[in-house]
C-alpha positions in Angstrom: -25.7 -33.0 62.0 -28.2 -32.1 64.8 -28.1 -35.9 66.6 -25.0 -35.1 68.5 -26.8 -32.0 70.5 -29.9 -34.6 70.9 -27.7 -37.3 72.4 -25.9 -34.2 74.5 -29.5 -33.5 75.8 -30.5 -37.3 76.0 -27.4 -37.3 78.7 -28.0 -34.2 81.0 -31.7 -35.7 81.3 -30.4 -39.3 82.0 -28.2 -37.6 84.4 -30.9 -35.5 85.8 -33.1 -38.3 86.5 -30.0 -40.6 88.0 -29.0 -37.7 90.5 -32.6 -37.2 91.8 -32.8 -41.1 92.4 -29.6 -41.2 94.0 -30.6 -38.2 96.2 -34.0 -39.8 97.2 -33.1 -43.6 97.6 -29.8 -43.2 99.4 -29.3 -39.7 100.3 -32.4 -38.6 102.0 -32.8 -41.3 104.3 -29.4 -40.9 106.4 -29.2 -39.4 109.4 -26.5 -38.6 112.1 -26.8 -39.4 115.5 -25.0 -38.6 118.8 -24.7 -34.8 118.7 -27.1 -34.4 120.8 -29.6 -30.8 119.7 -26.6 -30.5 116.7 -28.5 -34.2 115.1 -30.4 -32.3 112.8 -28.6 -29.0 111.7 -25.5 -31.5 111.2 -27.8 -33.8 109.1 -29.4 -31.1 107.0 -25.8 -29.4 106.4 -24.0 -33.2 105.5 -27.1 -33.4 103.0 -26.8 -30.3 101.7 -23.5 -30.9 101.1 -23.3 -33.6 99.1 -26.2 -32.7 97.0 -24.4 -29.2 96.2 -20.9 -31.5 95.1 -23.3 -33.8 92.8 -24.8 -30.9 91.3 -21.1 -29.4 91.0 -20.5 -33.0 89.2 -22.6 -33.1 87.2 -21.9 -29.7 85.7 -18.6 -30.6 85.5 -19.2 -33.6 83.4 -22.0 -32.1 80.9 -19.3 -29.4 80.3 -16.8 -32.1 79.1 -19.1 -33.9 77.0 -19.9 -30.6 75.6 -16.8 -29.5 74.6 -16.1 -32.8 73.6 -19.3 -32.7 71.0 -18.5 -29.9 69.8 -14.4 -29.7 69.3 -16.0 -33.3 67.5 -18.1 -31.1 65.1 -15.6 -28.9 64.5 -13.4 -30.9 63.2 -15.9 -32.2 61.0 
C-alpha cells in the first residue's frame, strides 16, 4: 500500500539528482560571446533561464506521476 508513495519519492530524488548533473556538466560551462560588455549578463540570464524551465519540468512531471499514483490507488 505505502510502495507507490516510496517509488513516487524514489523518482523526484532521481530526478533531483539528474537535473543538478545536467545543470553542472552541460549547462554551466556555456557561454555567449560577441555582445561585447552584454557577454555576461546575457550568459547569466540564458542560464537562468533554462534552469527556471527545467525546474518548471520537472514539477510538471512529478505532478503527473502524482496524480497518476494516486487516481491508481483510488481505484484500488
Amino acid at each position: 500500500m505505502k510502495a507507490p508513495i516510496y517509488v513516487y519519492v524514489l523518482i523526484m530524488w532521481i530526478m533531483i539528482i539528474a537535473g543538478g548533473g545536467l545543470l553542472f556538466s552541460i549547462i554551466a560551462p556555456m557561454e555567449i560571446h560577441g555582445f561585447g560588455r552584454y557577454d555576461e549578463f546575457l550568459d547569466s540570464g540564458m542560464k537562468a533561464v533554462i534552469a527556471i524551465l527545467l525546474v518548471v519540468l520537472w514539477i510538471f512531471i512529478m505532478s503527473k506521476i502524482k496524480n497518476w499514483i494516486f487516481h491508481k490507488q483510488i481505484k484500488n
